[in-house]
N, C-alpha and C positions, 0 to 999 in steps of 0.2 A: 567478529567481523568489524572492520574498521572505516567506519560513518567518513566516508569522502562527499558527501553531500549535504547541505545545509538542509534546514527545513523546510525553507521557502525556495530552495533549489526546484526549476521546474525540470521533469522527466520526460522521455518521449518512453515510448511501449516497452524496446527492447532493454532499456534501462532498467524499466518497473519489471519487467518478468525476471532480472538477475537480482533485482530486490527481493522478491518476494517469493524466487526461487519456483514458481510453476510455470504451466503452458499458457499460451496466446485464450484457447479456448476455454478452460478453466478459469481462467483473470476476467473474460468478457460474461460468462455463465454466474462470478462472482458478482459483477458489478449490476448484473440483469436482479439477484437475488439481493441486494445490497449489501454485499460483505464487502465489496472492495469501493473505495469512493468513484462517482463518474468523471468523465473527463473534464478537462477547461480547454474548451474548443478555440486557439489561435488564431484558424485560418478553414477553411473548405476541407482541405485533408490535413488537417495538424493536429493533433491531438497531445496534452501536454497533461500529468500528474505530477500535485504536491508533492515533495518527497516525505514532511509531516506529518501529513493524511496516511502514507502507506505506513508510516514509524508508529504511526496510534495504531493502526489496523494490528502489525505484530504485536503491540503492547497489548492489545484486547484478548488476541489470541493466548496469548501466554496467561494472559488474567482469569480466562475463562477454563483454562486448562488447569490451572494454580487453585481454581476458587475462588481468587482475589477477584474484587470489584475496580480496584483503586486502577488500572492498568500496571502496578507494580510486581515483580518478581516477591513471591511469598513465598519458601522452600516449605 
């Protein structure tokens, strides 16, 4: 998949759920459990994510599934 967004790119919801590929309620169920990071609140109803924060998230994922600690792909 081809990184169109920097790291310090901020996200709104609909963004982060095509990042990260799941539902609204599983992303909020995540962030209640702390797998996914919380928001950075702009405004009253704005809700804005790192795009960073979700890139380490996958790298963990991957790391955790690999064995690896490092967040690095280990075959």
């Amino acid at each position: 998949m081809q990184d169109v967004y920097g790291d310090s790119q901020l996200l709104r919801l609909p963004e982060v759920l095509k990042v990260l590929r799941i539902g609204r309620t599983a992303f909020y169920e995540g962030i209640k459990l702390g797998i996914y990071p919380k928001p950075i609140r702009m405004g009253k109803r704005t809700a804005v994510w790192l795009h960073g924060e979700l890139k380490d998230v996958i790298k963990q994922a991957i790391a955790e599934r690999s064995g690896s600690t490092r967040g690095e792909y280990a075959p």
